[in-house]
N, C-alpha and C positions, 0 to 999 in steps of 0.2 A: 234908252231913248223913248219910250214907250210911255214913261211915268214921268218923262221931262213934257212931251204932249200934255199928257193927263194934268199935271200940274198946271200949266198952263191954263188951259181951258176953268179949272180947279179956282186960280187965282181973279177970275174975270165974270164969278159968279157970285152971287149973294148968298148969305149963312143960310140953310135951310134948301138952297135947290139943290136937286137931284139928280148926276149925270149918268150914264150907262153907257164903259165903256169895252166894246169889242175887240176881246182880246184871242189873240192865236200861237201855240207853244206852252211850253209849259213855265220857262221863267219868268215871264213877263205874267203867268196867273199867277206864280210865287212873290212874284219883287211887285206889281202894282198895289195890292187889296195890302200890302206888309206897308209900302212907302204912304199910302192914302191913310193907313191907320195913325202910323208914325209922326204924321203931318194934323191929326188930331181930328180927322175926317170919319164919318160913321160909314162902315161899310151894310151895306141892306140885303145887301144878297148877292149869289157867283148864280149862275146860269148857264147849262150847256145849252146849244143849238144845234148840238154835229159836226159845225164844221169849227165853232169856234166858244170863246166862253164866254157871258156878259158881264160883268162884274158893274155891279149899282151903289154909287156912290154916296153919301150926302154931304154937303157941304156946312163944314162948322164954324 
C-alpha cells in the first residue's frame, strides 16, 4: 500500500521533481526504492532519522 501512495503522488509530478518519502518497517524500505526503480524512477538517496527511513526519489 505504501508504494501504491508513493506512486500516486509519483504519477502527479513532473519529470525531474523530487519527492522524499518517509518510510517505517523494513518491507516497505525493501519493496518502495525496488518498485520506484522498476517504474524507471532515480532513486537519490535512503536516510535514517531513528525512528524511520527517507528514501528520495526523482521523478523520470
Amino acid at each position: 500500500m505504501t508504494f501504491v501512495r508513493t506512486k500516486l503522488k509519483l504519477e502527479r509530478m513532473r519529470p525531474g521533481e523530487i519527492l522524499s518519502v518517509r518510510l517505517r518497517g523494513e518491507e516497505p524500505l525493501r519493496n518502495v526504492p525496488r518498485a520506484a526503480r522498476d517504474e524507471g524512477h532515480e532513486i537519490l538517496g535512503v536516510e535514517s532519522d531513528g525512528n524511520a527511513h527517507i528514501v528520495t526519489i526523482r521523478r523520470t
